[in-house]
N, CA, C and O atoms as a MOPAC input file, in Angstrom:
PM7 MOZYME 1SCF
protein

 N      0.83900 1    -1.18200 1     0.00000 1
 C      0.00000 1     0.00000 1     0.00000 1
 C      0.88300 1     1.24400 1     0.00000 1
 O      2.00400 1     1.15000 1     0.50000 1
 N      0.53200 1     2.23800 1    -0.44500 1
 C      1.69500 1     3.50800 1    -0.64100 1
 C      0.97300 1     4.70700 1     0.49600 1
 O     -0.02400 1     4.51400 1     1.19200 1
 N      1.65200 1     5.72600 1     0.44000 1
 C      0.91600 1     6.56200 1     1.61700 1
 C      0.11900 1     7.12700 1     1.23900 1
 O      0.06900 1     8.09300 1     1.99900 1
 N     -0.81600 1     7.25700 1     0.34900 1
 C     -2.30400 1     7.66100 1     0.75200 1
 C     -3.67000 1     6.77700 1     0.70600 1
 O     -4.86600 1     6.99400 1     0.51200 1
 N     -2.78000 1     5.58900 1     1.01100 1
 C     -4.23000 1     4.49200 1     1.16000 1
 C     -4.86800 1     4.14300 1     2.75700 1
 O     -5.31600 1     3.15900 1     3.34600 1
 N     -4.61300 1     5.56200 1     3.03900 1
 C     -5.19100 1     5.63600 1     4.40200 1
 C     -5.94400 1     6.84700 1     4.23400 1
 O     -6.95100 1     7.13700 1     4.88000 1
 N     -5.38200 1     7.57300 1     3.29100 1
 C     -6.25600 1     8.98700 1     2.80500 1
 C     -7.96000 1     8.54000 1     2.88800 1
 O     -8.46100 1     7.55800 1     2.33800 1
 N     -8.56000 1     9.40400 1     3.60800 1
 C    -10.61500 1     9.89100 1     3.19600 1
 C    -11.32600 1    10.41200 1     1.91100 1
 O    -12.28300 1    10.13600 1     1.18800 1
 N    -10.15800 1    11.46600 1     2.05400 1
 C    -10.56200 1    12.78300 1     0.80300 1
 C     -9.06400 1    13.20700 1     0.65600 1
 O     -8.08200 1    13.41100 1     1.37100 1
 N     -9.42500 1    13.22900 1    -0.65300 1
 C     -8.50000 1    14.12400 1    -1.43800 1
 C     -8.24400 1    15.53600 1    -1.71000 1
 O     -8.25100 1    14.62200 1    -2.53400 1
 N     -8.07400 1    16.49600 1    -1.86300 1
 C     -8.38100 1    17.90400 1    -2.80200 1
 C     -7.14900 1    18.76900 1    -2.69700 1
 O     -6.23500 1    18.48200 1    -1.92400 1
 N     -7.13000 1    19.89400 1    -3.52600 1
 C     -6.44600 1    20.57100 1    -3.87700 1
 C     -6.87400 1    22.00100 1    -3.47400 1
 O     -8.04500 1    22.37800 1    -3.51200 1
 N     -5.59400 1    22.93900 1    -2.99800 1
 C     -6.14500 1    24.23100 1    -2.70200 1
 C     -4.72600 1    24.96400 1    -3.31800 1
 O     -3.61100 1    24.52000 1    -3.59000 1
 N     -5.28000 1    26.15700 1    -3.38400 1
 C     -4.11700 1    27.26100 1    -4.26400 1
 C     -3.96700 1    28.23500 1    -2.86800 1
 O     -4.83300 1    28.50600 1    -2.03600 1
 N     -2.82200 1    28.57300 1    -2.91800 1
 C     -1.94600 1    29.50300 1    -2.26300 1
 C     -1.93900 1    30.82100 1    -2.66500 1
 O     -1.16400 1    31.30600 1    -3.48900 1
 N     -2.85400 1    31.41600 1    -2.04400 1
 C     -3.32300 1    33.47700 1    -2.86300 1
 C     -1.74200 1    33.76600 1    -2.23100 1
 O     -0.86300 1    33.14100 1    -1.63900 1
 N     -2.05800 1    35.47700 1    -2.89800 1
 C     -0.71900 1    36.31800 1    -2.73200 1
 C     -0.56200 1    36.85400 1    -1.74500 1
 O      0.03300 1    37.93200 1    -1.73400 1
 N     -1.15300 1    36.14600 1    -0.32300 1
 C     -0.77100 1    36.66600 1     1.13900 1
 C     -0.48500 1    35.17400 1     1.55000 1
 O     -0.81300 1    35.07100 1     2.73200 1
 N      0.05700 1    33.80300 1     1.00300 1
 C      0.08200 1    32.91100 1     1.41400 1
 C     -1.36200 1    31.79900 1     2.35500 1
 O     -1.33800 1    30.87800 1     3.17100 1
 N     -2.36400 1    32.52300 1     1.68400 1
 C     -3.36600 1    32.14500 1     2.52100 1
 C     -3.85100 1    31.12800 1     1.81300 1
 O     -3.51300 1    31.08000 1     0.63100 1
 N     -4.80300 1    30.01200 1     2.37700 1
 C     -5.36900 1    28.81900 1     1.18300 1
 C     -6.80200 1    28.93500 1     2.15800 1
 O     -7.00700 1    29.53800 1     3.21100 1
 N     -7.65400 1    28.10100 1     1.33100 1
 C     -9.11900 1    28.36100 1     1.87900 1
 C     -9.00300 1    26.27300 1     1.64200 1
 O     -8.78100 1    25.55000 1     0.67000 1
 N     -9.29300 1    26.02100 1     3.09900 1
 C     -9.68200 1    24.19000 1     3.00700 1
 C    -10.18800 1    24.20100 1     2.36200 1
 O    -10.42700 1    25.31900 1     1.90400 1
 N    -10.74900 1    23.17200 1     1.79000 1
 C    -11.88500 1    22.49500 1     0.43700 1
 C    -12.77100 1    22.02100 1     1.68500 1
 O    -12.48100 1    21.50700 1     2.76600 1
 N    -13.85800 1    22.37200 1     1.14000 1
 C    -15.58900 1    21.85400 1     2.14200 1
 C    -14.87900 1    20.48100 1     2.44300 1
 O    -14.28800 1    20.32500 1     3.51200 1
 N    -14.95000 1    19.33300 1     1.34600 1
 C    -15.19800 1    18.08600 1     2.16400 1
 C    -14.05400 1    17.77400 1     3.00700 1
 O    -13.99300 1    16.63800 1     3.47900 1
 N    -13.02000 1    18.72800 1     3.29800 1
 C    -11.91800 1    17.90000 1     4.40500 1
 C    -12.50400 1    19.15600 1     5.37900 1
 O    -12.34700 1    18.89000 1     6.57000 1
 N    -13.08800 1    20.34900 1     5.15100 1
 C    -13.19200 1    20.85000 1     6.30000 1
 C    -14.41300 1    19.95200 1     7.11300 1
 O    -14.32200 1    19.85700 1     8.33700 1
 N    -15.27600 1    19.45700 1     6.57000 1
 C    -16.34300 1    18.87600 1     6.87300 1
 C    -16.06100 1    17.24700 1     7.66400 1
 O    -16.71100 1    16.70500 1     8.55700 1
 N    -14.75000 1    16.74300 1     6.87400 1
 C    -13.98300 1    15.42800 1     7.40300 1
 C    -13.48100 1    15.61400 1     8.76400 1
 O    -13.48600 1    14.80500 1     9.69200 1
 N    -13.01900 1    16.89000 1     8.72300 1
 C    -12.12600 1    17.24700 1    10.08900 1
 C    -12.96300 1    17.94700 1    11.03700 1
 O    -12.37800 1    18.31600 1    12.05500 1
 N    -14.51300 1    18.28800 1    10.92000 1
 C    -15.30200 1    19.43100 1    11.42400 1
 C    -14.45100 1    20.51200 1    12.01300 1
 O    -14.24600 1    20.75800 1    13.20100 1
 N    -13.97600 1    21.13800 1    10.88700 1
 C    -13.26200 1    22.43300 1    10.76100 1
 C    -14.40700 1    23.79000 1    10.75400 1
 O    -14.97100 1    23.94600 1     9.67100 1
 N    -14.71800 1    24.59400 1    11.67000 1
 C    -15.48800 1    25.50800 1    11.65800 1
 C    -14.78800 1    27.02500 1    11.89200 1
 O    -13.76900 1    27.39400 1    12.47500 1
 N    -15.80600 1    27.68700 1    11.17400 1
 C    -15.07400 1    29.50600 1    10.83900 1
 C    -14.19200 1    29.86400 1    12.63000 1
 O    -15.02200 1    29.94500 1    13.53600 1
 N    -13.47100 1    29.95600 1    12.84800 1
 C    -12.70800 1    30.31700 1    13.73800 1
 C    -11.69200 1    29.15700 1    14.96700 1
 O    -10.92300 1    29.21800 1    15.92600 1
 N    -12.34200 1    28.24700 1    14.13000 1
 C    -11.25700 1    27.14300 1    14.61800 1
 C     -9.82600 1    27.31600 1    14.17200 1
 O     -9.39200 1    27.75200 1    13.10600 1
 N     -8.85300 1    26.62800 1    15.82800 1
 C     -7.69700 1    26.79700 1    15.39400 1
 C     -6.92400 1    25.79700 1    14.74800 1
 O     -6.93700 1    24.75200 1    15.39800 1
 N     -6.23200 1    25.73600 1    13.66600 1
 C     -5.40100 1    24.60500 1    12.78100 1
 C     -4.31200 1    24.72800 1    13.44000 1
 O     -3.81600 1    25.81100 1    13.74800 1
 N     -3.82900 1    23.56800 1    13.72300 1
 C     -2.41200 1    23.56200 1    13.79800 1
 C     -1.65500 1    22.46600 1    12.43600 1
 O     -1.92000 1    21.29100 1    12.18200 1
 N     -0.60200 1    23.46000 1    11.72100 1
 C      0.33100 1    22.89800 1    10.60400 1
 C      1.80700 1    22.20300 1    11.32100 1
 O      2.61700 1    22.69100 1    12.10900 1
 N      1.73900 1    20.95900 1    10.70800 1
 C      3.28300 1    20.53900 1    11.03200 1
 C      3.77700 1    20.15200 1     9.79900 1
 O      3.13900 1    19.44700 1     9.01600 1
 N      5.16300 1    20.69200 1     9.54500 1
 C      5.54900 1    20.24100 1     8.23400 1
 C      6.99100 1    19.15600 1     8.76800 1
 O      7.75400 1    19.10800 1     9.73300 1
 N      6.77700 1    18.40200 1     7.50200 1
 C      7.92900 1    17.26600 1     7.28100 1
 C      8.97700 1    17.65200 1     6.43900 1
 O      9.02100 1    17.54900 1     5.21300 1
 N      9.76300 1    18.07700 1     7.15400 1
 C     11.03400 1    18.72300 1     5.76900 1
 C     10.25300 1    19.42500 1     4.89800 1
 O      9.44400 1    20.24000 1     5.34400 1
 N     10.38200 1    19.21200 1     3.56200 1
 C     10.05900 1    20.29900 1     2.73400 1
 C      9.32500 1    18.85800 1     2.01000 1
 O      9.67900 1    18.74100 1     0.83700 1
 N      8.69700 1    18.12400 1     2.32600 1
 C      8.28400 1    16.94600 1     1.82900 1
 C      6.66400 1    16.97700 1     1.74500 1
 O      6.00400 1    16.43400 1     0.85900 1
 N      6.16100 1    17.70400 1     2.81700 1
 C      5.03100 1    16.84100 1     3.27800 1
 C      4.24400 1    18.81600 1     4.52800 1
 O      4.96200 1    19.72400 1     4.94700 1
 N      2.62300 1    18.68500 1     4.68600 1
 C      2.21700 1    19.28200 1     5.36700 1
 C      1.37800 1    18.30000 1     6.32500 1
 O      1.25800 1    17.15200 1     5.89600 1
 N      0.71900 1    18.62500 1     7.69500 1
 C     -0.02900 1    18.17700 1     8.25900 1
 C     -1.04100 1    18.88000 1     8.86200 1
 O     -0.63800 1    19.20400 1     9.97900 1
 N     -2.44200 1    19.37500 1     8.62300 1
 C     -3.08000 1    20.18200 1     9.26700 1
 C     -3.79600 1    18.92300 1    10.21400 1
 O     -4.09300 1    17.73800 1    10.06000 1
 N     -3.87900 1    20.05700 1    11.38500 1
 C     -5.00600 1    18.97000 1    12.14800 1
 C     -5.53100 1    20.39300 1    13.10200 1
 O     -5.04800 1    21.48400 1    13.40700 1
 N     -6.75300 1    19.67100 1    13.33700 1
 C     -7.31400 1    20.80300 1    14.73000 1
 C     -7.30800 1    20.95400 1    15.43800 1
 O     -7.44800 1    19.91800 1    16.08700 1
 N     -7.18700 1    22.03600 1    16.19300 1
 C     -6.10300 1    22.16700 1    17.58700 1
 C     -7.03500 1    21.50600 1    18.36200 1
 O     -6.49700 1    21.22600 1    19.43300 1
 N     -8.44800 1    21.03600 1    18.31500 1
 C     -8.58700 1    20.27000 1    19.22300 1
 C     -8.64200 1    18.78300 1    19.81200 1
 O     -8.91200 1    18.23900 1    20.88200 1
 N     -8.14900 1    18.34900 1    18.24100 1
 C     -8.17800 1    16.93500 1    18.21500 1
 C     -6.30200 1    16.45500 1    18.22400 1
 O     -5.77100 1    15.39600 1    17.89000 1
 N     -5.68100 1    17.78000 1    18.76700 1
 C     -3.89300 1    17.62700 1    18.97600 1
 C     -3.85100 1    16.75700 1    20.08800 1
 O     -3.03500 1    15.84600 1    20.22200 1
 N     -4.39700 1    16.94000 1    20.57200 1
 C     -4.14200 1    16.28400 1    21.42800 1
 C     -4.39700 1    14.64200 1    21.59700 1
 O     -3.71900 1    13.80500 1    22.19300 1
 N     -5.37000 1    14.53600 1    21.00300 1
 C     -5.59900 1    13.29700 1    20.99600 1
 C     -4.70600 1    12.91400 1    19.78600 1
 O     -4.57000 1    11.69100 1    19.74400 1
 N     -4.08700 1    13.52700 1    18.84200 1
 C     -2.91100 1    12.49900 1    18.32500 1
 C     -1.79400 1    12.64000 1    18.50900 1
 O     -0.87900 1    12.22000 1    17.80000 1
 N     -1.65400 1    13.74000 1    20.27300 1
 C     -0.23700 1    13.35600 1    20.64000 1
 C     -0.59500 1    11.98500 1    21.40500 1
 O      0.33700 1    11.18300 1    21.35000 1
 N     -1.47000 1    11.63200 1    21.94700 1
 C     -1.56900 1    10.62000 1    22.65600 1
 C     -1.13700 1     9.05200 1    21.71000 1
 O     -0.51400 1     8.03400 1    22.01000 1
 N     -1.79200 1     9.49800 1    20.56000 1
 C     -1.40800 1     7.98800 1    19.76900 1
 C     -0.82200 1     7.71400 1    19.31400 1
 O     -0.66800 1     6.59000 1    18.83700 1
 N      0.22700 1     9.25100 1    19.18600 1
 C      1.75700 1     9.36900 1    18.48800 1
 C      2.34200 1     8.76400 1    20.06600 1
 O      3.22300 1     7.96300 1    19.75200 1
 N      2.27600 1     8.78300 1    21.02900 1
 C      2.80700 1     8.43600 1    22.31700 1
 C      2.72400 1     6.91700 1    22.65100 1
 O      3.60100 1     6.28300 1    23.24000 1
 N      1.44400 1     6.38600 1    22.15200 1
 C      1.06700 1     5.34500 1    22.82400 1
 C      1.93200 1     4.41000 1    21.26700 1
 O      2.75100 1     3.51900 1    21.49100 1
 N      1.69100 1     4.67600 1    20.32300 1
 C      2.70700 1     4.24700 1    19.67600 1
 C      4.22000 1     4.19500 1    19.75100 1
 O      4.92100 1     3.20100 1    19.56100 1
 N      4.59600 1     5.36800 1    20.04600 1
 C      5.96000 1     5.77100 1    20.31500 1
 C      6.15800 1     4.58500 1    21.34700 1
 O      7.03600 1     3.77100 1    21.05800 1
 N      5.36200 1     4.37200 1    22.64800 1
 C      5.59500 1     3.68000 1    23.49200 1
 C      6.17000 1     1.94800 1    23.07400 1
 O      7.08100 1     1.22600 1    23.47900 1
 N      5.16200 1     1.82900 1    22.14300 1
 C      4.62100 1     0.25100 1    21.61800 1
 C      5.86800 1    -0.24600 1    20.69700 1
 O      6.29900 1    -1.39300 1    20.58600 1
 N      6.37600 1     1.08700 1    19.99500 1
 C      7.79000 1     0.57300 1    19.17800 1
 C      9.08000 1     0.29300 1    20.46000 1
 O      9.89300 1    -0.63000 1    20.39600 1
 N      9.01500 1     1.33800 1    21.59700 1
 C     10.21600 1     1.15700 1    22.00400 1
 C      9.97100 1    -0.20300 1    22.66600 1
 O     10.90700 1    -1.00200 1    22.70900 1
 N      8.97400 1    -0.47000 1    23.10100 1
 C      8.64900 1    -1.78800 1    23.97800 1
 C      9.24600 1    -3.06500 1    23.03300 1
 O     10.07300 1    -3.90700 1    23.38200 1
 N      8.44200 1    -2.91700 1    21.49800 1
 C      8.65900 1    -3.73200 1    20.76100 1
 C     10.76300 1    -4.19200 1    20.63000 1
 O     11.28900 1    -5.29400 1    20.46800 1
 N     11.48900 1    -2.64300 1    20.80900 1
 C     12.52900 1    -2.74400 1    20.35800 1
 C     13.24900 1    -3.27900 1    21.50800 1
 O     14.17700 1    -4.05500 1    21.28200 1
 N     12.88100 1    -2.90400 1    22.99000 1
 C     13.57400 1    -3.33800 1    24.43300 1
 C     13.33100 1    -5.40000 1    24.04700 1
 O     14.15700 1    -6.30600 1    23.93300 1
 N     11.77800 1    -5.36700 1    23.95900 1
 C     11.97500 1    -7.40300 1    23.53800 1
 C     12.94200 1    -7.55100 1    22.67400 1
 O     13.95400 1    -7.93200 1    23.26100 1
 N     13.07300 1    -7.44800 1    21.73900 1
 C     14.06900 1    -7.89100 1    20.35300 1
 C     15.47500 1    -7.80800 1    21.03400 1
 O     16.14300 1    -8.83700 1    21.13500 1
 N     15.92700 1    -6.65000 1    21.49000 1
 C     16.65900 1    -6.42300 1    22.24300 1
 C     17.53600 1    -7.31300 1    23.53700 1
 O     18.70900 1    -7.63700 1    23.72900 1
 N     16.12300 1    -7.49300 1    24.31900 1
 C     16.29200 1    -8.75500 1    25.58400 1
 C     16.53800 1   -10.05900 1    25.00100 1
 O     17.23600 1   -10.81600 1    25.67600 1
 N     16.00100 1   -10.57900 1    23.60400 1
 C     15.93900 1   -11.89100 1    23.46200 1
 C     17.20800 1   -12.27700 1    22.85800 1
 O     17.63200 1   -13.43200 1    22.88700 1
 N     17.95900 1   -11.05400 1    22.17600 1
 C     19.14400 1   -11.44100 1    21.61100 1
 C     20.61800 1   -11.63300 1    22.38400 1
 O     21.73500 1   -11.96900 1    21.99100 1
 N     20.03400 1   -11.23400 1    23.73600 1
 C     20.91500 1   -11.24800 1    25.53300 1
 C     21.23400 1   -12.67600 1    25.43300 1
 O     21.82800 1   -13.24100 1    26.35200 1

């Protein structure tokens, strides 16, 4: 599978001449993005953007965590068994 076969929606937005972009309805609607909600952007190198809503950050620092957790666990076994 390649990385957007986890993708919902797709779309495209243009970048006006103050750097501003307007979401496309169906990801604002995917993400229930409403007029004065706050986005938070994380970028990946010069590779990649990530919007998400500042209120659902939190809940994917948690699963970036609980993952984070689950690899190092995974890596401490592999680790122990080769002792």
């Amino acid at each position: 599978m390649g990385p957007l076969h986890d993708m919902h929606s797709l779309s495209v937005a243009t970048v006006g001449t103050k750097g501003q972009i307007v979401i496309p309805l169906e990801i604002r609607e995917e993400l229930s993005i409403n007029p004065g909600d706050k986005i938070v952007l994380l970028a990946r190198g010069k590779k990649a953007v990530v919007l998400l809503p500042m209120d659902g950050m939190q809940e994917w620092l948690d699963k970036l965590s609980a993952d984070f957790d689950h690899i190092r666990n995974v890596v401490s076994e592999s680790t122990n068994t080769k002792e």
